[in-house]
N, C-alpha and C positions, 0 to 999 in steps of 0.2 A: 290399579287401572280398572277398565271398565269390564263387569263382570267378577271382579276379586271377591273371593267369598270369605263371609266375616268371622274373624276371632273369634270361636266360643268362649275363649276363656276373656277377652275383652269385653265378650256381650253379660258372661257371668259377673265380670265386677262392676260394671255398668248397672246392671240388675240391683245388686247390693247394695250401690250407691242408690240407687231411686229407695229401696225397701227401708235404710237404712233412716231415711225421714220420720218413719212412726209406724211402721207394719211390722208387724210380729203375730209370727206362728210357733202358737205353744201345743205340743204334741199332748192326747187326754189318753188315758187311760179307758178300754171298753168293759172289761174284766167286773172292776167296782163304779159304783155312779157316781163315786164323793167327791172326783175330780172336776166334773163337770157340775155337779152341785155347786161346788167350791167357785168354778169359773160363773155361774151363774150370778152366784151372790156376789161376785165382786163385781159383773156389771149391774149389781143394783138391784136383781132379784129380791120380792118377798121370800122367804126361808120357806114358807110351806109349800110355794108353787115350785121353787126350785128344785126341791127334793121329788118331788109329783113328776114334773117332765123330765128329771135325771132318770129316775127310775122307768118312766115311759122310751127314752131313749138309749135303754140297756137293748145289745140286741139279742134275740130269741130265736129257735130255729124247729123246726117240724120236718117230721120223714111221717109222708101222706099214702098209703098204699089203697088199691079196691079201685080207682079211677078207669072209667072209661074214656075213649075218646073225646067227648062232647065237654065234659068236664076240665079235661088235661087243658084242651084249647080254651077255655071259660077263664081258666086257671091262670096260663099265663099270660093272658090279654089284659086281667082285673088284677091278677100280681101286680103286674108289671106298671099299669095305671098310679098304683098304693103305692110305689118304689120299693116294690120288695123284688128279692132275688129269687127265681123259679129256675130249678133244676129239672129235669123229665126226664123217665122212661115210661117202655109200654103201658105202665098203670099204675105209676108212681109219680111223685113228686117230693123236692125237698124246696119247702119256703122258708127264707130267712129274712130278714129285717128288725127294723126297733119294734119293739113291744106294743108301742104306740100303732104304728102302722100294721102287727099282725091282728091287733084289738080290732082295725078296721075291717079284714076280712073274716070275723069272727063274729061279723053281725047278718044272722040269715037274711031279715028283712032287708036288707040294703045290696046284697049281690045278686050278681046274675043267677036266674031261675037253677043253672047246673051244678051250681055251687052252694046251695042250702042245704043239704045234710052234710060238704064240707063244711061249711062257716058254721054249723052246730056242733059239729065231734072237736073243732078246732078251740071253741070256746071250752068245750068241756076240759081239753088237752092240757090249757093256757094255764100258767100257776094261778091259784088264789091266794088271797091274802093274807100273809103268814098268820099260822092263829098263835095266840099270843097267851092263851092258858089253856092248863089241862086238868079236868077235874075228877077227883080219887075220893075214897068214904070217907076223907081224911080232910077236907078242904080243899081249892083251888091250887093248884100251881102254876105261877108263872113260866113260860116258857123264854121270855125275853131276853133273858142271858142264860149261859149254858147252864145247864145242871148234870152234875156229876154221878152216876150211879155205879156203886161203890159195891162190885163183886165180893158177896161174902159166901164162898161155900162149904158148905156141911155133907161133903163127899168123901169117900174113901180112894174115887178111881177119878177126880176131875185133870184133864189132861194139864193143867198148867198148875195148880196148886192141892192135890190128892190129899185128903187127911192132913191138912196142916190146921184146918179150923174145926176139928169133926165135934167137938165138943162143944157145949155151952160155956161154959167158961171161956174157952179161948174164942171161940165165937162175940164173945163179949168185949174182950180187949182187942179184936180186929177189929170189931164193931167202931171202938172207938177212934180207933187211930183212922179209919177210912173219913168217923165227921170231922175230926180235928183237921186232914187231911185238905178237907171240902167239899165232900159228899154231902149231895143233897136227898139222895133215897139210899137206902140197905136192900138190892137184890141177894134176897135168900136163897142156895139153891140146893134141893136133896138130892138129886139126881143128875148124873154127867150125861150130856149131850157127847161125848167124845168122839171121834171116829176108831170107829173099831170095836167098838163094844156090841155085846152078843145078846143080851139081855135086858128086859124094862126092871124097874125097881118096883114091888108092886108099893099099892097107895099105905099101906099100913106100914113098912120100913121107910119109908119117902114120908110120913107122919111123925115118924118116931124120931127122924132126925131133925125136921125142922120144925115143929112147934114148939119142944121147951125154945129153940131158942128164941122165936119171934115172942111169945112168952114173954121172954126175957127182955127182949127191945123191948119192947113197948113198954116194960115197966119202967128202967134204966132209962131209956130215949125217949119219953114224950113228946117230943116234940119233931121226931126225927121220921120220918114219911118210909114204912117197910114195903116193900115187893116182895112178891114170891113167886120166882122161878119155876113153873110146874105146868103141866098139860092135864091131870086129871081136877075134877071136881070135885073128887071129895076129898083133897088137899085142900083147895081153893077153899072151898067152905070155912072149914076146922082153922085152915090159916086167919082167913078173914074176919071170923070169929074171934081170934085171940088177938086180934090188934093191927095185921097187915089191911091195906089200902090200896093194895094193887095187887094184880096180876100177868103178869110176864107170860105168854102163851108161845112158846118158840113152832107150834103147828099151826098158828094163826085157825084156832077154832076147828082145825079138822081134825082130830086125835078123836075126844071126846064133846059129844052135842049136847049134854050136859055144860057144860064148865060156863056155857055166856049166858045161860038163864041165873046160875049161880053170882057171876058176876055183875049180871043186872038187879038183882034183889038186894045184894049190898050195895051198891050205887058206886061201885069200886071202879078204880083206873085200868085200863086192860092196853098191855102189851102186845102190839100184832106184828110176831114175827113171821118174814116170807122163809117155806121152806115147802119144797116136796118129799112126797112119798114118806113110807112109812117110819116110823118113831125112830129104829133102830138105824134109820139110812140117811136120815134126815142131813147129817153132818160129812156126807161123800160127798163125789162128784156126780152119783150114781142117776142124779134128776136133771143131767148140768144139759142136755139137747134141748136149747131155747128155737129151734131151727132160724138160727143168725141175728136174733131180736130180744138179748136177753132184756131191755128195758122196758120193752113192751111187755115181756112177758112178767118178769116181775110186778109189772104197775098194775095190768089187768089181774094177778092173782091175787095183789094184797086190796084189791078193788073188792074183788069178789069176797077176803076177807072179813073186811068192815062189812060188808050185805050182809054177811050169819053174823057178825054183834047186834047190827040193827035189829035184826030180824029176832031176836035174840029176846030184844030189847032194853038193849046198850044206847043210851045217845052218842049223838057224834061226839059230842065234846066230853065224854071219857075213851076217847082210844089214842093212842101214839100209835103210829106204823115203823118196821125196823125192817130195812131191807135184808135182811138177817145175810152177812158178811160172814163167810165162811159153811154154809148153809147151801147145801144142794147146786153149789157152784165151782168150776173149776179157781186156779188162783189167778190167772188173769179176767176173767170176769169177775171175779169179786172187788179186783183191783178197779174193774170200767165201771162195776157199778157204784165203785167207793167215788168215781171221779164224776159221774153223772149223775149224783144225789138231785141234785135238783129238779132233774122232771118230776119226782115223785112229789115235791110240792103241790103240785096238780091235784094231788086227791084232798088237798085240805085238812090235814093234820101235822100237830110237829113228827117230827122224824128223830127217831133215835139209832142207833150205831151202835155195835158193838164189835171195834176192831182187836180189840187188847189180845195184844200175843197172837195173833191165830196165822194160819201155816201162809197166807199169802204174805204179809208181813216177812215172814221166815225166808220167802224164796225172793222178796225182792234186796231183803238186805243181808242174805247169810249166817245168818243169827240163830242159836237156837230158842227154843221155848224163854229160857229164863233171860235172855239177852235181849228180847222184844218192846221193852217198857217206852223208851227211847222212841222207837220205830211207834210204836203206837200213839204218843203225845203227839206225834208228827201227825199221823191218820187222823187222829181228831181235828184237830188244827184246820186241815183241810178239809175235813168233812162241814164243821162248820164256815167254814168258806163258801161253802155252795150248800148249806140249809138246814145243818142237822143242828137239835139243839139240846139232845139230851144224847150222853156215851155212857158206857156200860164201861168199866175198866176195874184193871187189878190195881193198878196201879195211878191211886187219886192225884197224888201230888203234880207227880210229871204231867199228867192232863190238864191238870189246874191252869201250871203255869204255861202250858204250850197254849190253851184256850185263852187263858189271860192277853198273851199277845195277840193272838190272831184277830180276838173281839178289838183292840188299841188298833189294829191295823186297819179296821174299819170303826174309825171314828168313836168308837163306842167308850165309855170310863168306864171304870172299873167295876166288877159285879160286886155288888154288897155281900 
């Protein structure tokens, strides 16, 4: 009768029926672009532009602090204009949108007057674009597919594997099994970073144990790209000297102010690991008060990092950054910063990892030290997921093949 209110479930098949003519909604994936790449090209996209505006409409997101009033309102009026999403408080803001749209508020010239040293720190925030080699005294290296770095240590006290390599010779036959494995570098290391150790190694026993063997590589491995593990300079040197091409810095330059002049004169690769406070504490929790902003604090310290390589006079394109994972961090922050790799993009270098074995790993899966291998193929996996493209591991194989699929699961074939 008149006034009868209609069937939802008549008006739902009704619907179906009309839809059911030629409209179809296919749900994309926001995570990876290759969905939408994929739906592009099948309406006929060229292939370059497709992957361009996939990529532009991945979405991004910024936590804004230091805002005054004038700004905050600036903010969400010119937000909101772009289609992005503006969060506020007193002096904050969190903007989110596609990449494309944050690229928009990320041009000074183009915003509102209150918003020009936003739209400059913004740009600076925003990822660049992935660099794509890394250069060592040794030649270029591609960063394009992962590269495996193949823990070989020459310690007595290293927490996951103590004197199991302390020799040259068996340093040699690890050596091998790590390339055959699929290690693309040899990190050599004389000295345990451990938690709980009481003592530095000085630079003449930290000598004695790792030059025969680099020595060694380099005679045996020609072709095989050495690191070495260490914070003093006058290891770095004597190493660099006998054949290694890198340098592994786990105080990202603040130990000793030597060590980047030294690595600037050999034109060598340098590793900048994030870590606080002193040599001996470096591996506690003992630096972990980020007051609530571990990523920001991490990103500004290995910022400030790379300033003393430069300054140094290191070019940019020999440094890797490692948000150093297990390092001056509780295990759930190591765990957030394992999972928010990707801001660090922003500073413009590849990013390396090293999760193998280490005690957050332990607390999220129960496991002890030697049961880790597993849990860590996994870390990697996901770390390259979200940007990192070189891992540091005991254990080459398992990383290989967890890395193997992860690169398959973004489109990628198989690394040579």
């Amino acid at each position: 009768g008149a006034g009868a209110r209609p069937d939802p479930r008549r008006s739902a098949g009704r619907a179906r029926r009309r839809l059911s003519a030629g409209v179809v909604v296919t749900p994309l994936a926001v995570r990876s672009p290759l969905g939408l790449r994929a739906a592009l090209l099948q309406g006929g996209w060229d292939e370059s532009l497709a992957g361009t505006t996939a990529a532009g409409v991945a979405a991004g997101a910024f936590r804004i602090t230091g805002l005054d009033e004038k700004s905050l309102e600036a903010l969400v009026h010119f937000g909101g204009r772009l289609g992005l999403d503006v969060v506020t408080g007193p002096d904050w803001a969190i903007v989110s949108g596609s990449r494309s749209r944050l690229g928009a508020l990320a041009r000074p010239w183009s915003v509102p007057e209150p918003l020009g040293e936003l739209a400059l720190q913004l740009g600076l925030a925003m990822p660049a674009e992935p660099a794509t080699t890394w250069r060592t005294a040794r030649g270029v290296l591609s960063v394009d597919a992962p590269i495996l770095v193949g823990i070989l240590n020459v310690t007595p006290d290293s927490f996951s594997d103590g004197g199991r390599t302390i020799d040259a010779a068996a340093a040699l036959r690890h050596a091998e099994r790590l390339l055959s494995d699929g290690a693309g570098i040899l990190d050599v290391g004389g000295e345990s970073t451990r938690p709980g150790r009481t003592h530095l190694v000085p630079a003449e026993e930290e000598l004695r144990r790792v030059l025969p063997v680099v020595h060694a590589l380099a005679r045996d491995f020609p072709g095989a790209a050495i690191s070495v593990d260490t914070m003093k300079s006058d290891v770095a040197r004597a190493t660099l000297e006998a054949g290694a091409s890198i340098i592994n810095d786990v105080t990202g330059l603040r130990h000793d102010p030597a060590l980047g002049r030294v690595v600037a004169e050999a034109g060598a690769g340098l590793v900048l690991m994030h870590s606080r406070g002193e040599p001996l504490a470096i591996a506690s929790a003992e630096g972990a008060d980020y007051a609530g902003d571990v990523i920001g604090g991490v990103t500004r310290e290995l910022r400030s990092a790379m300033e003393r390589a430069m300054a140094a006079g290191i070019p940019l394109e020999c440094l890797v950054i490692d948000p150093g994972l297990g390092f001056s961090k509780t295990a759930e922050q190591n765990m957030f910063v394992a999972d928010q790799l990707e801001a660090f993009l922003a500073l413009g270098r590849p990013i390396l990892v090293g999760p193998s074995r280490k005690r957050f790993l332990g607390v999220a899966t129960g496991r002890p030290v030697a049961e880790r291998d597993v849990a860590t193929a996994a870390a990697c996996a996901l770390a390259y997921e979200r940007g990192a493209r070189l891992f540091r591991v005991h254990d080459v194989g398992a990383a290989r093949d967890a890395l193997a699929v992860a690169r398959a699961f973004g489109g990628h074939p198989p690394a040579p």
